[in-house]
C-alpha positions as CSV (number, residue, x, y, z in Angstrom):
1,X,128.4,51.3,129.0
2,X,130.3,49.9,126.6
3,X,127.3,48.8,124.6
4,X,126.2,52.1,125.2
5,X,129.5,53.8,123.2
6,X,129.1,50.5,120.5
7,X,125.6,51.3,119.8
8,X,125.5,55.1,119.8
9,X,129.3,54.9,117.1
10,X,127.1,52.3,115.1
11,X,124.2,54.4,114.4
12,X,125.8,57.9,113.5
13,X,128.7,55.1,111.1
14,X,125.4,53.2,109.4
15,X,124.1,56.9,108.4
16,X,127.1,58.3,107.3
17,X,127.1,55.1,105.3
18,X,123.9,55.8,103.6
19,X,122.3,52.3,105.3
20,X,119.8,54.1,107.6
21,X,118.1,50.7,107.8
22,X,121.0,49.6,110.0
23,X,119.7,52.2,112.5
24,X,117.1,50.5,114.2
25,X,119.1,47.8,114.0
26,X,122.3,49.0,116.2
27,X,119.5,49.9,118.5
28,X,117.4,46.9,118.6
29,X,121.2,44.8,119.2
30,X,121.5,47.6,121.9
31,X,118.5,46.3,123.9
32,X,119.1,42.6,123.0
33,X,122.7,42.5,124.6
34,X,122.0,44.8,128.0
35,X,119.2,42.3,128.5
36,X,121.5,39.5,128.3
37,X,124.3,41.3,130.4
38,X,122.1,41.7,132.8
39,X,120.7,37.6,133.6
40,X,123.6,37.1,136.0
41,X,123.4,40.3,137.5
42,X,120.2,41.0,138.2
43,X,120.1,38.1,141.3
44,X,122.8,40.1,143.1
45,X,121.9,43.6,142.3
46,X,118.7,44.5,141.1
47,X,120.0,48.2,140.3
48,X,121.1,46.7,136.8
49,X,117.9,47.5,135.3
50,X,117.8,51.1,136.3
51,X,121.4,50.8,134.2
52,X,119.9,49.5,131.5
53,X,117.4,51.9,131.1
54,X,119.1,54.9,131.6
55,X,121.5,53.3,129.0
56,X,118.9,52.7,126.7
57,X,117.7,56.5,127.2
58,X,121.2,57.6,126.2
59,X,121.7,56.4,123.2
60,X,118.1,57.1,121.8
61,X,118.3,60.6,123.5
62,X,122.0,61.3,121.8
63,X,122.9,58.9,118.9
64,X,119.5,58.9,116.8
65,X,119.0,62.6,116.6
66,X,122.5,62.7,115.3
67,X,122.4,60.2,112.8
68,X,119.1,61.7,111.8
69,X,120.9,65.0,111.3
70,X,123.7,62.4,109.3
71,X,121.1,61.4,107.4
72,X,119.3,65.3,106.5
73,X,122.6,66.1,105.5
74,X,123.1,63.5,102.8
75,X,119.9,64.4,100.6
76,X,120.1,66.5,98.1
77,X,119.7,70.0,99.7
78,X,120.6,68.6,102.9
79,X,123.3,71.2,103.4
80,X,120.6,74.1,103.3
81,X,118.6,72.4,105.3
82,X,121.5,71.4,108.1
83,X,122.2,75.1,108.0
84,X,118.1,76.5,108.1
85,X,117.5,74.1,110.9
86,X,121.1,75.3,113.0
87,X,119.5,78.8,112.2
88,X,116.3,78.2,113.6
89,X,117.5,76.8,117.0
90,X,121.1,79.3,117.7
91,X,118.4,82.3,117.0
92,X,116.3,81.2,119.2
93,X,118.1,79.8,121.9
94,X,119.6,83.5,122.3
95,X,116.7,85.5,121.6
96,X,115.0,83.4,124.6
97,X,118.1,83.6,126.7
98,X,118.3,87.8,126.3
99,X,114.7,88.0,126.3
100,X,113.9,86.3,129.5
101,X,117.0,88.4,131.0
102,X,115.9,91.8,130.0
103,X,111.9,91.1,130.2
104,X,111.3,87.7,132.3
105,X,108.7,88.3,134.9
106,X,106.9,85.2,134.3
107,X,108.4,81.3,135.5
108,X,108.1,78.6,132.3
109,X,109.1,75.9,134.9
110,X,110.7,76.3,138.1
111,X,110.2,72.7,138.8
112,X,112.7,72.4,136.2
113,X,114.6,75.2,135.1
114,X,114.1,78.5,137.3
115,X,115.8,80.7,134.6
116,X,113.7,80.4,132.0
117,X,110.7,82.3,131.3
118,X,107.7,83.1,129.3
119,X,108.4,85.9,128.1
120,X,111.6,84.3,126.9
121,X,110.0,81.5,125.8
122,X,107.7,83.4,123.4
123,X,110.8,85.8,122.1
124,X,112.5,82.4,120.9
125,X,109.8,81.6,119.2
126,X,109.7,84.9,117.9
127,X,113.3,84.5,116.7
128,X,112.5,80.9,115.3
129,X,109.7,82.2,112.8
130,X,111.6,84.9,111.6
131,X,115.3,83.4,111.4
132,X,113.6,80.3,109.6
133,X,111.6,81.9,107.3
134,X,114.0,84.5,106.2
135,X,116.5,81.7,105.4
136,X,114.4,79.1,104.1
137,X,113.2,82.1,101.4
138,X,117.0,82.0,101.0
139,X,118.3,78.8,101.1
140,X,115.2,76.9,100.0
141,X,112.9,78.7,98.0
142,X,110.8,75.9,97.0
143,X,109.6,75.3,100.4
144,X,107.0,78.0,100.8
145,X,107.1,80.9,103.2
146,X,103.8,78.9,104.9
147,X,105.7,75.7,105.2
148,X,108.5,77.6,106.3
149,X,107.1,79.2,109.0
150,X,105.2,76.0,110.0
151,X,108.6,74.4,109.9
152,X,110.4,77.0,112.2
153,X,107.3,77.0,115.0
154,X,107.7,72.8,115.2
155,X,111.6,72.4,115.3
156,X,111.3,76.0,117.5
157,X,109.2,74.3,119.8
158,X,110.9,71.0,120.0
159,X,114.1,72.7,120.5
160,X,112.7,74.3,123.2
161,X,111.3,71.3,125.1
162,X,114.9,69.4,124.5
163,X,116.4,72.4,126.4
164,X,114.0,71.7,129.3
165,X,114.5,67.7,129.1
166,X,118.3,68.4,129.5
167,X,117.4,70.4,132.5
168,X,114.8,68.3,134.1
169,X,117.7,65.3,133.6
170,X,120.6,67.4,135.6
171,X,118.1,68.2,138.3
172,X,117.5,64.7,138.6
173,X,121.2,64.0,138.8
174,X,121.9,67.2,141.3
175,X,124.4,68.4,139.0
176,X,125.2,71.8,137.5
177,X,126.6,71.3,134.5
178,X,126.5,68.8,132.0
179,X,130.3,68.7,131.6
180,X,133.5,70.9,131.7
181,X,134.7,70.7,128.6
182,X,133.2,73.9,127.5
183,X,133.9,75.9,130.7
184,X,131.0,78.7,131.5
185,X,128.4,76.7,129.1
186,X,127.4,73.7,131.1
187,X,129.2,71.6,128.8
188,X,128.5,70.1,125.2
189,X,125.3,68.7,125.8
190,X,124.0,72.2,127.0
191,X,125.0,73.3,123.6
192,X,122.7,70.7,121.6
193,X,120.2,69.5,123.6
194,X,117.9,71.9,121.7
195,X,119.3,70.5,118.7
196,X,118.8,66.7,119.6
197,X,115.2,67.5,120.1
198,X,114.6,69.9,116.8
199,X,116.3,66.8,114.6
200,X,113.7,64.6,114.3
201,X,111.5,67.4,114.0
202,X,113.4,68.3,110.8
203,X,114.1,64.9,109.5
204,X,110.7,64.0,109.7
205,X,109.0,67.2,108.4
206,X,111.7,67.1,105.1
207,X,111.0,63.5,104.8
208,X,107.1,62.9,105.0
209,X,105.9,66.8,104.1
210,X,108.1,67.9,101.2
């Protein structure tokens, strides 16, 4: 665990530091240390890897997306781009959420998440393509309303399957709620686990697209 913390505090410090090549570094360390940690345990409880992984799982699934979103920030138009992207997923997240409460006759996955619904699912969508191209004709004009919209659909999407992923993992752990520090949300990670997923999305369409 406390690896874990290290790790995750090292990646999101190395991009705010503008060395995003200490990234993969932090994580690599990450891997190289919960192996060795876990020699002298493994003879006596074999559980350690299952630790390990879900350790591993953490820190990619929480501390890369945001030192990727670090990172979109600190270039030039980052701001904008922070701000389009934030657009993108909020409007959609609520579009699918009144959506699917008003309209939803159709189950996305009840496996997973019996709330959510097609017809939800296609409203967010809906509500990514417009939000992001109306404020990437705003905010970043030189992107193209075509790029734009093709921009809005990916991160929409990905946003969209992180809010599933975050589902599928409390089912998995039979809990309800992620936390209660944000008392009738499900906790933080409820709040961003769209986001997590939609950030490399972003980072990766500013970075090898534009």
């Amino acid at each position: 665990m406390v690896c874990g913390y290290a790790a995750g505090l090292g990646m999101v410090l190395a991009a705010h530091g503008g060395r995003p090549e200490m990234i993969p570094i932090a994580l690599g360390l990450d891997v190289v240390l919960c192996g060795a940690l876990s020699l002298w345990r493994f003879p006596s409880d074999r559980s350690v890897m299952e630790e390990i992984t879900r350790q591993i799982q953490g820190v990619c699934y929480i501390s890369l997306p945001i030192a990727l979103l670090v990172l979109l920030r600190a270039t030039a138009d980052g701001a904008a781009w922070l701000f389009v992207l934030c657009a993108v997923i909020f409007a959609g997240d609520t579009a699918a959420l009144y959506a699917g409460t008003l309209w939803g006759r159709h189950k996305l996955c009840p496996a997973i998440s019996p709330g959510k619904t097609v017809e939800g699912a296609l409203a967010g969508l809906a509500a990514n393509l417009l939000v992001g191209m109306v404020f990437s004709a705003i905010l970043l004009p030189g992107v193209g309303w075509l790029r734009a919209a093709a921009f809005a659909a990916a991160a929409g999407l990905a946003g969209q399957a992180g809010d599933l992923f975050e589902s599928e993992l409390k089912r998995m752990s039979n809990i309800k709620d992620s936390g209660g520090i944000l008392p009738g949300h499900g906790g933080v990670l409820d709040r961003i686990d769209a986001l997590l997923f939609a950030a490399p999305v972003a980072f990766a369409f500013r970075a090898l697209l534009l």
